[in-house]
MDTraj code that builds the backbone (N, CA, C; nanometers):
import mdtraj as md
import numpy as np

residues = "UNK UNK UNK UNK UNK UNK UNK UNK UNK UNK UNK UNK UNK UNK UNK UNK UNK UNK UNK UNK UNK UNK UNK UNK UNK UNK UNK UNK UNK UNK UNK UNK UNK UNK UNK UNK UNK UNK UNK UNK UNK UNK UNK UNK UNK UNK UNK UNK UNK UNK UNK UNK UNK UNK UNK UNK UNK UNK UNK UNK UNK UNK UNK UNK UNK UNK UNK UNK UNK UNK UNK UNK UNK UNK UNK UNK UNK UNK UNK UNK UNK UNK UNK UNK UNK UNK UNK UNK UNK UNK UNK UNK UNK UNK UNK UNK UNK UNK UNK UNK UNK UNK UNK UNK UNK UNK UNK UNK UNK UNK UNK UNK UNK UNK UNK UNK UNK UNK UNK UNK UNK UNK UNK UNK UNK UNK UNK UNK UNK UNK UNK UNK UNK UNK UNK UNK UNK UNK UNK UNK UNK UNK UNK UNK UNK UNK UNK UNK UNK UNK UNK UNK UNK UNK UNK UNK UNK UNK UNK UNK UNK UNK UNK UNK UNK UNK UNK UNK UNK UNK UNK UNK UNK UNK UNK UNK UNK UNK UNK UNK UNK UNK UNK UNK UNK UNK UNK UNK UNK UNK UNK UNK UNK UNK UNK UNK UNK UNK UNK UNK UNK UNK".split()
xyz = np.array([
    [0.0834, -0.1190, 0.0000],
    [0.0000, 0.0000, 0.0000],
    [0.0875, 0.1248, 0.0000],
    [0.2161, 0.1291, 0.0753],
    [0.2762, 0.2102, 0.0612],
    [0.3544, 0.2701, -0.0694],
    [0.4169, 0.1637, -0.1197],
    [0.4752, 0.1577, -0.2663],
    [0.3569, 0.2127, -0.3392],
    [0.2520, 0.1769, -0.3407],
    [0.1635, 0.2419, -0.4430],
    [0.1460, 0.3987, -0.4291],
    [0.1195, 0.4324, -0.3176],
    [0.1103, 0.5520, -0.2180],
    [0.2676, 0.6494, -0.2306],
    [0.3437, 0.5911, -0.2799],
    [0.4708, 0.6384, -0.3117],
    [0.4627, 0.6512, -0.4610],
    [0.4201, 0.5276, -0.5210],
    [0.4190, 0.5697, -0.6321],
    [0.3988, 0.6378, -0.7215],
    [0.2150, 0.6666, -0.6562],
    [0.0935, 0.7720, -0.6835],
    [0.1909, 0.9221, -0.6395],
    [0.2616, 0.9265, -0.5557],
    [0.3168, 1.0818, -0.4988],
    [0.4110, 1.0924, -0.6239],
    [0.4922, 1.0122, -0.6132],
    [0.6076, 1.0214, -0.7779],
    [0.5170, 1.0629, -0.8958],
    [0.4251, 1.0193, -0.9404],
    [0.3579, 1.0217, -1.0607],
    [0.2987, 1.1847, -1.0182],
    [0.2121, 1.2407, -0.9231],
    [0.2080, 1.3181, -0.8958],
    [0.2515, 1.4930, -0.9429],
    [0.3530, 1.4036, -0.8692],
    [0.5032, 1.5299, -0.8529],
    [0.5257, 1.5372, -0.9926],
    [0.5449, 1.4289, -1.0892],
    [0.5901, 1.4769, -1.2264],
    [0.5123, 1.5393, -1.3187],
    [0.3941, 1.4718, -1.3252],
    [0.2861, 1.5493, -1.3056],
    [0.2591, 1.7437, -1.3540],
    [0.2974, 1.7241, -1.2224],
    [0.2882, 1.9011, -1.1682],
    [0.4256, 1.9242, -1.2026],
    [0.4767, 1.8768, -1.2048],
    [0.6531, 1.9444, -1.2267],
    [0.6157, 1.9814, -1.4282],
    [0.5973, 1.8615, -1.4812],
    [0.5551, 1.8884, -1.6240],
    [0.4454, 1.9900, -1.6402],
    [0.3765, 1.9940, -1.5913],
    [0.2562, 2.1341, -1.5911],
    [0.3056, 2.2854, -1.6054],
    [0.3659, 2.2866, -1.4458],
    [0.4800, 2.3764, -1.4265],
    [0.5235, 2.4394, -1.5981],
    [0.6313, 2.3371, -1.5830],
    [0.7537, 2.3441, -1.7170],
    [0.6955, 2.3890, -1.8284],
    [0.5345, 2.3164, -1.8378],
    [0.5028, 2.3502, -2.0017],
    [0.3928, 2.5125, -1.9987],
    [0.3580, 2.5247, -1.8609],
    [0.2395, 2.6592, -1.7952],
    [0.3697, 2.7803, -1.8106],
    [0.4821, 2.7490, -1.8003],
    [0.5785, 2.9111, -1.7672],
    [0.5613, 2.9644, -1.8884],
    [0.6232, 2.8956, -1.9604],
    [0.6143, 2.9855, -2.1282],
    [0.4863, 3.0094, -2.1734],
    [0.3893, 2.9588, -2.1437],
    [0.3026, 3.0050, -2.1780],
    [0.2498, 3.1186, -2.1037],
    [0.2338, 3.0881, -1.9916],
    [0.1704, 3.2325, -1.9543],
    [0.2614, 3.3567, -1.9269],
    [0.4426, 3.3136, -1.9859],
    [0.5181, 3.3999, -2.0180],
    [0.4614, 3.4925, -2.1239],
    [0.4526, 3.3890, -2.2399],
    [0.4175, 3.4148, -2.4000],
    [0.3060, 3.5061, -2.3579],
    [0.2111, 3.4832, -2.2803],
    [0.0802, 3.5404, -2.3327],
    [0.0796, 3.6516, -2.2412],
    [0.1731, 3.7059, -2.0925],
    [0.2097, 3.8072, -2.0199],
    [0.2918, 3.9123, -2.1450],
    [0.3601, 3.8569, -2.2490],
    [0.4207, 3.9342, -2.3329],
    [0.3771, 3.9740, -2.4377],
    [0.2934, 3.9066, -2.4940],
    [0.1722, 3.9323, -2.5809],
    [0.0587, 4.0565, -2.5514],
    [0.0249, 4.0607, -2.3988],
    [-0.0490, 4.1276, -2.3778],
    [-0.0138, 4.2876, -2.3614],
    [0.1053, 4.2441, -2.2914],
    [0.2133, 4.3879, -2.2650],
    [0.2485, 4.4412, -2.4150],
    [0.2730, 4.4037, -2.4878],
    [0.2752, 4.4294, -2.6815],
    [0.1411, 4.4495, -2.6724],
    [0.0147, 4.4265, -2.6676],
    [-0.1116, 4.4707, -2.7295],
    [-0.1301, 4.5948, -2.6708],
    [-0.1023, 4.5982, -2.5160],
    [-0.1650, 4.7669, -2.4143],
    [-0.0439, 4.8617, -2.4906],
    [0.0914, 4.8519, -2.5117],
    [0.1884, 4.8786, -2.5739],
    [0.1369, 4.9818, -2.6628],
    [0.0911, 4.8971, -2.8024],
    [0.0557, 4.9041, -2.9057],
    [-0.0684, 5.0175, -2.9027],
    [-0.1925, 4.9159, -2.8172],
    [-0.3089, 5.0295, -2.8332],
    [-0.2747, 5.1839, -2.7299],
    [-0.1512, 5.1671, -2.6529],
    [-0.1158, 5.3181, -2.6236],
    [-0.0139, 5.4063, -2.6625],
    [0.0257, 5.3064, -2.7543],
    [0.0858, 5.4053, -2.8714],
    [-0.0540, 5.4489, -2.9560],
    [-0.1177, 5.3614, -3.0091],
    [-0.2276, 5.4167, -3.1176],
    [-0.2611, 5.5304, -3.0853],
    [-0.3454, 5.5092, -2.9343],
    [-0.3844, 5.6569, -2.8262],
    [-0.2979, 5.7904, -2.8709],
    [-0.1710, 5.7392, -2.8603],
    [-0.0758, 5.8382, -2.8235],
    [-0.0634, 5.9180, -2.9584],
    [-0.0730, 5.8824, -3.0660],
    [-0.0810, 5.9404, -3.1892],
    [-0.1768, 5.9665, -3.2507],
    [-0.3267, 5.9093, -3.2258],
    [-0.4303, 5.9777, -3.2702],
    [-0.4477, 6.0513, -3.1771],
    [-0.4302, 6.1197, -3.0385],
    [-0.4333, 6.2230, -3.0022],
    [-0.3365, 6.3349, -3.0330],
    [-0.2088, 6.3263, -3.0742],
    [-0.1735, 6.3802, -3.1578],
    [-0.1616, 6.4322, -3.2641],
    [-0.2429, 6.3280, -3.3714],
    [-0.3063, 6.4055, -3.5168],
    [-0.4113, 6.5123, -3.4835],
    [-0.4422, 6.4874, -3.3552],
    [-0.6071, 6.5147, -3.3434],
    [-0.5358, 6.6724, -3.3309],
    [-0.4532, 6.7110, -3.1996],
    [-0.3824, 6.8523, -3.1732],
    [-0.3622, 6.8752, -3.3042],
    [-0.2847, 6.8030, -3.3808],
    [-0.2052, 6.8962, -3.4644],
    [-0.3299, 6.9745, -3.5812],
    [-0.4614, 6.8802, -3.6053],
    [-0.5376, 6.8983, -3.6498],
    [-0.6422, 7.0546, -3.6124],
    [-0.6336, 7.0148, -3.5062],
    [-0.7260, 7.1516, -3.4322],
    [-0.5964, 7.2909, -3.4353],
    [-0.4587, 7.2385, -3.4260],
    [-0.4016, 7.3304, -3.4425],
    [-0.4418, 7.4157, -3.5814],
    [-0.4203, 7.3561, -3.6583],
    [-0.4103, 7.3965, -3.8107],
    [-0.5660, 7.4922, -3.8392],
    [-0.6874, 7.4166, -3.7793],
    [-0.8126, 7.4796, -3.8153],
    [-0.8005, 7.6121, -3.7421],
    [-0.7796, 7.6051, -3.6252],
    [-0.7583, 7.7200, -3.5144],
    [-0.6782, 7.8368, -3.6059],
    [-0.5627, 7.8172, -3.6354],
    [-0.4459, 7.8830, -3.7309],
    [-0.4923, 7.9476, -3.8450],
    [-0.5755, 7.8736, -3.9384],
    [-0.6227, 7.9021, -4.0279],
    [-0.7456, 7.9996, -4.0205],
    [-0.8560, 7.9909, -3.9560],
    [-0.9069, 8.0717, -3.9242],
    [-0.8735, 8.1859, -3.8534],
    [-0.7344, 8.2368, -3.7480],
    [-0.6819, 8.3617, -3.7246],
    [-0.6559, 8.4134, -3.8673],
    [-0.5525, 8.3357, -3.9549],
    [-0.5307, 8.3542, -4.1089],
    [-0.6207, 8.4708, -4.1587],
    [-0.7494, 8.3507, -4.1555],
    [-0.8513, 8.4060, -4.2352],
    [-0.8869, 8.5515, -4.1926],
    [-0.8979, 8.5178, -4.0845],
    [-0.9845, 8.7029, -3.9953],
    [-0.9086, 8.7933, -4.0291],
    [-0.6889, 8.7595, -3.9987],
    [-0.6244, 8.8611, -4.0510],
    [-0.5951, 8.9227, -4.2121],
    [-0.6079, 8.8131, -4.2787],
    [-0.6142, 8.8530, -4.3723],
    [-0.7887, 8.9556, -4.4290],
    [-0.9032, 8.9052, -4.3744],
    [-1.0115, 9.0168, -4.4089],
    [-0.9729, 9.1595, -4.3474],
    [-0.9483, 9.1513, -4.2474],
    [-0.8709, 9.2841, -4.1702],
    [-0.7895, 9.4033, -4.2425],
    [-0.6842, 9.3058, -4.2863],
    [-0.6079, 9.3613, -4.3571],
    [-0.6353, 9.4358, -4.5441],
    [-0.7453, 9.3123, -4.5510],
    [-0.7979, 9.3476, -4.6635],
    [-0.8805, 9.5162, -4.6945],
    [-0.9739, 9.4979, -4.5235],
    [-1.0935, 9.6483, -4.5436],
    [-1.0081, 9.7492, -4.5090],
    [-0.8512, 9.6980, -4.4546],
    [-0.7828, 9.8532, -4.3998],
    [-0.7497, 9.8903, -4.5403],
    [-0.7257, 9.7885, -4.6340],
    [-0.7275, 9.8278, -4.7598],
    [-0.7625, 9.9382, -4.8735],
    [-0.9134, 9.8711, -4.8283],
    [-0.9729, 9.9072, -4.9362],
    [-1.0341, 10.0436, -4.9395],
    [-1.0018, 10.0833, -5.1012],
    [-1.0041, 10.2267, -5.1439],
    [-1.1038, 10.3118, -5.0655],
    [-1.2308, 10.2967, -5.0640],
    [-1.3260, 10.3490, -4.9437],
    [-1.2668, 10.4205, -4.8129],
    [-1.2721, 10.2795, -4.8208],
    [-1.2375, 10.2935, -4.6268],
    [-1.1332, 10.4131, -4.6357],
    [-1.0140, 10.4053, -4.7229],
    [-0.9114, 10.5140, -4.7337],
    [-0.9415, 10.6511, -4.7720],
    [-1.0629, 10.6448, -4.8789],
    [-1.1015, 10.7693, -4.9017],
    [-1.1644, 10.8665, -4.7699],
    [-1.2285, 10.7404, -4.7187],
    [-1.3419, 10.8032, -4.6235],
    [-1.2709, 10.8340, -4.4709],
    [-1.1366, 10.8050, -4.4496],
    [-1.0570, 10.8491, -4.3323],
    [-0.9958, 10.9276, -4.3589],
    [-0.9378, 10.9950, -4.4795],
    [-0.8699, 11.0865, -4.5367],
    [-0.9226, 11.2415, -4.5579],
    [-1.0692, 11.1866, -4.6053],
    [-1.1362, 11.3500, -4.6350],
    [-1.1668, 11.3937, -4.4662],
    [-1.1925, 11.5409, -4.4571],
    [-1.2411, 11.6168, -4.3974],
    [-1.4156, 11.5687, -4.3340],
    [-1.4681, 11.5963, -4.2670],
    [-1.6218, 11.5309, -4.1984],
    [-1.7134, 11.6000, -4.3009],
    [-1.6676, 11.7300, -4.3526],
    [-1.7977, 11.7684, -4.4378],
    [-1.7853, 11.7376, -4.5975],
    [-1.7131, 11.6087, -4.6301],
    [-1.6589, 11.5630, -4.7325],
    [-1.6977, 11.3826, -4.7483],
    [-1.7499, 11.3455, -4.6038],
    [-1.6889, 11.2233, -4.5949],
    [-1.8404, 11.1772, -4.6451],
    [-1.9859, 11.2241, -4.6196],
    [-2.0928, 11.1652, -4.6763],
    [-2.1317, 11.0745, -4.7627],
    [-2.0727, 11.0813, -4.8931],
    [-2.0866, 10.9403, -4.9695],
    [-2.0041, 10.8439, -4.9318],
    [-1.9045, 10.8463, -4.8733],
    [-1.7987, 10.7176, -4.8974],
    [-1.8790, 10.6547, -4.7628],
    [-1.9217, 10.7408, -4.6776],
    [-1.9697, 10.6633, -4.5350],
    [-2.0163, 10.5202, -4.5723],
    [-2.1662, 10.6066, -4.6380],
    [-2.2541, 10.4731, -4.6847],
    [-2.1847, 10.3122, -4.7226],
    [-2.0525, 10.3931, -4.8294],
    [-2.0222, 10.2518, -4.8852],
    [-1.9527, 10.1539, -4.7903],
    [-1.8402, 10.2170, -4.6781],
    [-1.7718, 10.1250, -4.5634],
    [-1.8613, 10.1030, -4.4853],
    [-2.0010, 10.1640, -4.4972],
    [-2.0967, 10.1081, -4.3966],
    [-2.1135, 9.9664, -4.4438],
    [-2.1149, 9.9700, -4.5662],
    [-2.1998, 9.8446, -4.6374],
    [-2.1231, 9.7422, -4.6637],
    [-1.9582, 9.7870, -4.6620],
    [-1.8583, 9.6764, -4.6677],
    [-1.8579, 9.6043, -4.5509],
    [-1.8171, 9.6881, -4.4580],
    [-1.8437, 9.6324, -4.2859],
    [-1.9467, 9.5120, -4.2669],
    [-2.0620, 9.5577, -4.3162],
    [-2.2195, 9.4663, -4.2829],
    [-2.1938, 9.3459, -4.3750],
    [-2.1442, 9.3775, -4.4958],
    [-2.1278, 9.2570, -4.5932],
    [-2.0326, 9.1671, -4.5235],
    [-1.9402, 9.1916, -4.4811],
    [-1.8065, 9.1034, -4.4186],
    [-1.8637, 9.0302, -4.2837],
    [-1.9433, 9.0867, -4.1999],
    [-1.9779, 9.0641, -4.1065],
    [-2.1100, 8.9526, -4.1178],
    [-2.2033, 8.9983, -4.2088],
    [-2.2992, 8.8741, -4.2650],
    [-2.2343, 8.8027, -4.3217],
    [-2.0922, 8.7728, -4.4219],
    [-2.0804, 8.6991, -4.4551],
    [-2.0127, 8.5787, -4.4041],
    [-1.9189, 8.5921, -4.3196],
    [-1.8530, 8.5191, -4.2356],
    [-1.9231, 8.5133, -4.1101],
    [-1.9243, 8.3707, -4.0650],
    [-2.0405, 8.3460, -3.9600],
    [-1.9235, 8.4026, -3.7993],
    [-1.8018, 8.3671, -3.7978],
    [-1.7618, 8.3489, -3.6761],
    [-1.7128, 8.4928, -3.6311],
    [-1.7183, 8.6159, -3.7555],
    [-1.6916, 8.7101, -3.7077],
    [-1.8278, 8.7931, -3.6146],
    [-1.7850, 8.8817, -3.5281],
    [-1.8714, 8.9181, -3.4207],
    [-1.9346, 9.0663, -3.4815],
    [-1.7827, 9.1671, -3.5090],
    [-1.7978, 9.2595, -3.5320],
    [-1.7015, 9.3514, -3.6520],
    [-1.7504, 9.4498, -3.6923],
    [-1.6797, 9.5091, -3.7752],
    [-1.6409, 9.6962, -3.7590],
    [-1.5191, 9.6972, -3.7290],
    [-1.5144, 9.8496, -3.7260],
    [-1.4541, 9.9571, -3.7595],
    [-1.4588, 10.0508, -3.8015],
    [-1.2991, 10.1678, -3.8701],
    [-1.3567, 10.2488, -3.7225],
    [-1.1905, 10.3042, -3.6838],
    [-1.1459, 10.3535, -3.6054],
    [-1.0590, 10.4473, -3.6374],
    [-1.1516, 10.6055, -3.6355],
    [-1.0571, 10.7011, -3.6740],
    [-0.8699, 10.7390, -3.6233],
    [-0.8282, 10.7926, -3.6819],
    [-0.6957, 10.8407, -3.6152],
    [-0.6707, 10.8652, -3.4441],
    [-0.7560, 10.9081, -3.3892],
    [-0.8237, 10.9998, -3.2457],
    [-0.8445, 10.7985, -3.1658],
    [-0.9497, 10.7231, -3.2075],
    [-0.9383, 10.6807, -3.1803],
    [-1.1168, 10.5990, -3.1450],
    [-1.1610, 10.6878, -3.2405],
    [-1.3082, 10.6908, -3.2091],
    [-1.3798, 10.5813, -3.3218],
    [-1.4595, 10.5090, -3.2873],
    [-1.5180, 10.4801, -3.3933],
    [-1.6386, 10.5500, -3.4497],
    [-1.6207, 10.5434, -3.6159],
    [-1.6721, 10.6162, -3.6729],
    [-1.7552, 10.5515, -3.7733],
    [-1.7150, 10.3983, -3.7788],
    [-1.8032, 10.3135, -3.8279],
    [-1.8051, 10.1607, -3.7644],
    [-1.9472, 10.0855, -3.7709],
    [-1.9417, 9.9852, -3.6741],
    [-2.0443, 9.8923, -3.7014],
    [-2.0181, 9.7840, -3.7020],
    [-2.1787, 9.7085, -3.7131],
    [-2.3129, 9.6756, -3.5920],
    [-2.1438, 9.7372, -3.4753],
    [-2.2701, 9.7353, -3.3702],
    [-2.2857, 9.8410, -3.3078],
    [-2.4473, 9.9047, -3.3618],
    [-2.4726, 10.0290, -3.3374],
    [-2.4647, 10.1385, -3.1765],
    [-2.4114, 9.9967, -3.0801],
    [-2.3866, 10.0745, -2.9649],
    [-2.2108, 10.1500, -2.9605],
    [-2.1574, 10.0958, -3.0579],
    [-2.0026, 10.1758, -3.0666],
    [-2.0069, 10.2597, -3.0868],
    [-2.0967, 10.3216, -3.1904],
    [-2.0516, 10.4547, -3.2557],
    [-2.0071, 10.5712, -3.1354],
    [-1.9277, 10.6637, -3.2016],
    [-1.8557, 10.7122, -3.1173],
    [-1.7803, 10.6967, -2.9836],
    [-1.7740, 10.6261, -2.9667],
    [-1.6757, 10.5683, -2.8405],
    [-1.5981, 10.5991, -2.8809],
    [-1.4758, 10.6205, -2.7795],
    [-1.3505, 10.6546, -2.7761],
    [-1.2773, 10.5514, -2.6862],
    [-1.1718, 10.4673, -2.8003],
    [-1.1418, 10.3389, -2.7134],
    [-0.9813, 10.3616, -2.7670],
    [-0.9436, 10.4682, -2.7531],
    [-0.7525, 10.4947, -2.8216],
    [-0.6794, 10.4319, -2.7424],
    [-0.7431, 10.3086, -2.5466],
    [-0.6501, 10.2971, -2.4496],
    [-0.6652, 10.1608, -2.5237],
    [-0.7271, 10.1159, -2.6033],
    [-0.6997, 10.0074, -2.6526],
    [-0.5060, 9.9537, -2.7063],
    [-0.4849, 9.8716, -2.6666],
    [-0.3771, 9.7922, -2.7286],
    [-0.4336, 9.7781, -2.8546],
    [-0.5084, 9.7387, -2.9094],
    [-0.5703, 9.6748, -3.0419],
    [-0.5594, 9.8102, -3.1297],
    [-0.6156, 9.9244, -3.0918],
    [-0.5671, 10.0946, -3.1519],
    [-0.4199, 10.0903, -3.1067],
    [-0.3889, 10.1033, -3.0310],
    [-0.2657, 10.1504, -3.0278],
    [-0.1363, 10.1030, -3.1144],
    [-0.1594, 10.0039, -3.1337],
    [-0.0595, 9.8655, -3.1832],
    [-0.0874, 9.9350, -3.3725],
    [-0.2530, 9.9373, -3.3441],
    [-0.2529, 9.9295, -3.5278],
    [-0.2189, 10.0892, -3.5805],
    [-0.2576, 10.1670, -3.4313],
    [-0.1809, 10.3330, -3.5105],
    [-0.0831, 10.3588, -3.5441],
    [0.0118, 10.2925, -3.4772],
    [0.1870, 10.2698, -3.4917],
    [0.2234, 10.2279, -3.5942],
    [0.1058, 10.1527, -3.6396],
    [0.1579, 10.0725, -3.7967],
    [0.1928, 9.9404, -3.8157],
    [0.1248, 9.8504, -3.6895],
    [0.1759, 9.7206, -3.6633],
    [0.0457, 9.6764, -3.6486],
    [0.0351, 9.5683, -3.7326],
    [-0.1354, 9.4469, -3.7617],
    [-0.1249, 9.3697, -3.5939],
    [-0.1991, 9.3759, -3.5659],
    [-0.2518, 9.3479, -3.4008],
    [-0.3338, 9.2490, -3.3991],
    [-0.3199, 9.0722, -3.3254],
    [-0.4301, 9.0438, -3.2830],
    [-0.3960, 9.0426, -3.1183],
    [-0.5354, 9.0714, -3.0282],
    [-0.5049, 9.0732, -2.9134],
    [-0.5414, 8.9007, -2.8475],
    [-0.4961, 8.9217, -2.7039],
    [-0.5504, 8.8004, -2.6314],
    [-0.6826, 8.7902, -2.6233],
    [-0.7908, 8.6372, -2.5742],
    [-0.9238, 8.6975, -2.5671],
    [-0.9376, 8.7614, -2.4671],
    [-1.0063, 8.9077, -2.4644],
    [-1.0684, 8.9454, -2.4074],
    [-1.2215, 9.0215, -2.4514],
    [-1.2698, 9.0888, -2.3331],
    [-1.4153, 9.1288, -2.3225],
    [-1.4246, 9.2563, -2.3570],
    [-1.5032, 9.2575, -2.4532],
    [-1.5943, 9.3832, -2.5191],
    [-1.6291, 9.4738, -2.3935],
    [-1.5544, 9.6054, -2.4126],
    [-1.5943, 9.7235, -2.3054],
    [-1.7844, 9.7687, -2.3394],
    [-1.7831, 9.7635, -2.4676],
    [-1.9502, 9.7808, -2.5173],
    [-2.0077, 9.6923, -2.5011],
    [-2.0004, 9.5131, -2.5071],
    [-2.0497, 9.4690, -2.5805],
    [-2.0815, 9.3578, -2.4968],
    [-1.9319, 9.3368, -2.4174],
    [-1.9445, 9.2573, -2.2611],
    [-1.9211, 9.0988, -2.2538],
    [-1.9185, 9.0651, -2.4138],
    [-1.9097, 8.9557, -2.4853],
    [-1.7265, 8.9317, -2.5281],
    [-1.6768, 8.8199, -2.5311],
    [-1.5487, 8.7707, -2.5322],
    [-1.5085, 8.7894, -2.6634],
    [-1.4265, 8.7850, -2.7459],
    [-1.3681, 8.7653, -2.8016],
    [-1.2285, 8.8138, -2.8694],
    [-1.1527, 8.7769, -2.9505],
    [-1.0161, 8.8128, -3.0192],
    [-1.0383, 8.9398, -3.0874],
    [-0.9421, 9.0817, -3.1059],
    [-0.9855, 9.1632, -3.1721],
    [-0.8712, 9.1532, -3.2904],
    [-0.9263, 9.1948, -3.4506],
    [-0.7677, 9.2002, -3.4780],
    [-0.8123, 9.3361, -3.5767],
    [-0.6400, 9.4030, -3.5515],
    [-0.6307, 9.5481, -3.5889],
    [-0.5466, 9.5502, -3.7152],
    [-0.5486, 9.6591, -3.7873],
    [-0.4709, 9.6680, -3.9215],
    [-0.4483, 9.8546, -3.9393],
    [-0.3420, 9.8870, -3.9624],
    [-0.3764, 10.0199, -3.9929],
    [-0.4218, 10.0479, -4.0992],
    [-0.4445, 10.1519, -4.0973],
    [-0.5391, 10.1848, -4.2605],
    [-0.4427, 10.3300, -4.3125],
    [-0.3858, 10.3248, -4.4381],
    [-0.3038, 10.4228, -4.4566],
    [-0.3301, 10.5217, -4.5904],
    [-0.3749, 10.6107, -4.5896],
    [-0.4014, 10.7087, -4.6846],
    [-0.2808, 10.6993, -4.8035],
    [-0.3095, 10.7870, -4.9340],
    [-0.2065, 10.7619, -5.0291],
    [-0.0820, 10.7808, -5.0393],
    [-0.0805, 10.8692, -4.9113],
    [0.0960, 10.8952, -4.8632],
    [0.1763, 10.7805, -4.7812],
    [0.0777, 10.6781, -4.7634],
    [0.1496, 10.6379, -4.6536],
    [0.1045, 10.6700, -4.5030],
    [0.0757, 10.8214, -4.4363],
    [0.0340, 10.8689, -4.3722],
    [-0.1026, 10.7637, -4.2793],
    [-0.0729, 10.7133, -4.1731],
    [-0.1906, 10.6107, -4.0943],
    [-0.3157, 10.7321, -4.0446],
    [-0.3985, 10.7127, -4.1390],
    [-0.5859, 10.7924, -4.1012],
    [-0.6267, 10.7106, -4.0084],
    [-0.6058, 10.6338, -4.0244],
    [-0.7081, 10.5365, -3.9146],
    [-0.6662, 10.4086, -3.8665],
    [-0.7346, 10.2908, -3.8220],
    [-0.7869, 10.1851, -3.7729],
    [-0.8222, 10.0812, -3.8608],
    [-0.8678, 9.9623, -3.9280],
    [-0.9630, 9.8507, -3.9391],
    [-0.9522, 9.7670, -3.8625],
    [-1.0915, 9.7349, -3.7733],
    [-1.0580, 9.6500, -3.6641],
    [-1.1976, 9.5197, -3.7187],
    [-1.1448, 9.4234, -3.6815],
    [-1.2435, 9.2570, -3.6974],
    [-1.2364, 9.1613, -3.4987],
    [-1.3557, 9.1984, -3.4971],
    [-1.3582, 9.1298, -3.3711],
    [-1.4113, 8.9749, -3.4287],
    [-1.3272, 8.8567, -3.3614],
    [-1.4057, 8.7328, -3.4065],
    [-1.4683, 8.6534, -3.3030],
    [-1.5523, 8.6160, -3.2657],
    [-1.6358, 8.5385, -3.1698],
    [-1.5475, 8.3777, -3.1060],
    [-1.5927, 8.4530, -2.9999],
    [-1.5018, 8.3270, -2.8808],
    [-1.5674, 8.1805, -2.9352],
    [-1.6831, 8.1922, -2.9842],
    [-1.7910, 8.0896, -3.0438],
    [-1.7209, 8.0115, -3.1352],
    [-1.6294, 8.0755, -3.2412],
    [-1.5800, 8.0801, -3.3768],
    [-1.4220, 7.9216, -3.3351],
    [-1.3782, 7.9896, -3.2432],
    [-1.2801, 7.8879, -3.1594],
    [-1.3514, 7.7659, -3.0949],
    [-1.4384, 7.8211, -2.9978],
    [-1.5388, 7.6966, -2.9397],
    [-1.5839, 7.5786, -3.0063],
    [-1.6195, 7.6336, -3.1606],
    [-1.6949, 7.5140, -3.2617],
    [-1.5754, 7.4137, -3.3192],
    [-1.4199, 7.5104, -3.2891],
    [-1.3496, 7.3891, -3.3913],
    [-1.3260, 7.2909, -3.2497],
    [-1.3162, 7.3599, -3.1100],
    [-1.2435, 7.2979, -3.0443],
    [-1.3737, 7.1595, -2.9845],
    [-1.4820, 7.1879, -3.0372],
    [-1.5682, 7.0839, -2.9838],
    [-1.5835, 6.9807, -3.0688],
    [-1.4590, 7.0133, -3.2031],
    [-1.4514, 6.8824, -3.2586],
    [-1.3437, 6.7135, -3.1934],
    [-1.3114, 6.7872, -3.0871],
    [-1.2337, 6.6591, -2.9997],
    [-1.3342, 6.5565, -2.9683],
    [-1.4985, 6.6241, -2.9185],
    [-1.5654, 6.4787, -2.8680],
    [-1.6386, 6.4705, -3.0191],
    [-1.6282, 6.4489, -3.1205],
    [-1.6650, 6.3924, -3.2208],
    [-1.6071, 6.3138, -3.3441],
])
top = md.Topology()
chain = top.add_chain()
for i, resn in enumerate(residues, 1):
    res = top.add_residue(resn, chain, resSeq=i)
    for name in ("N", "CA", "C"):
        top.add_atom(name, md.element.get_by_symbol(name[0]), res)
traj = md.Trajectory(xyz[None], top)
């Protein structure tokens, strides 16, 4: 009874010793397998959140682009130059037309907020939002930057009129000498940023 009882323990033991021997590599193999898959899917992570930045970078970018370049465009344009240049009892027709450029730019592009020329002084003298007119905002950085002769966008901040957030961007506007008459200023809506950046949960 004992011999058998010995025997049964020998058979046993080899048994489990062979189990052992043939269980290590495997649940080596498949401990290393798994560590390669979390690996793998956090690298994936790690780079589609990265396309994703670099992605929102570029839309974000492109749209400052865009705003500075319209900016730069109405400090441009012949109007706007005529109509900062003449004298106040001169300026009557051209008003109308930078009125109507302003409103056009402003309906046409959804993310811009506002549109404005900003005389020399510092006043606005044209605006799409009818609570500016005449204000005097010369402590502006956004005037100050663009009277000097340097295209300005500021940090976001809040509309002294308007009370509402957003980026302002400035351009000087320069008569045929060269000589800076004025201002073109493009406020763009904090909204305008908000919509690209709420493309992360989608």
């Amino acid at each position: 009874m004992s011999i058998r009882l010995f025997r049964w323990s020998i058979t046993t033991k080899l048994i489990l010793l062979l189990l052992t021997v043939s269980l290590i590599p495997m649940v080596g193999t498949a401990y290393y397998n798994l560590r390669g898959s979390l690996a793998m899917v956090n690298d994936g992570e790690q780079k589609n959140l990265y396309l994703l930045a670099i992605s929102l970078a570029n839309r974000i970018d492109q749209l400052f682009e865009d705003t500075r370049s319209i900016t730069n465009i109405l400090a441009a344009d012949k109007e706007v130059i005529r109509y900062l240049s003449q004298d106040i009892a001169e300026q009557g027709d051209s008003l109308e037309s930078v009125k109507a450029s302003a409103s056009a730019i402003k309906n046409a592009i959804q993310g811009i907020s506002n549109v404005y020329i900003m005389d020399k002084n510092g006043i606005f003298v044209v605006s799409t939002d009818p609570q500016a007119y005449h204000k005097n905002l010369s402590h502006r950085e956004y005037f100050q930057r663009a009277i000097s002769g340097e295209p300005f966008v500021s940090e976001l901040i809040f509309g002294t009129i308007s009370g509402e957030p957003g980026i302002f961007f400035s351009a000087p506007v320069r008569g045929k000498t060269g000589r800076i008459v004025g201002v073109a200023l493009v406020k763009l809506k904090l909204e305008a940023i908000s919509t690209i950046l709420e493309g992360i949960n989608t």
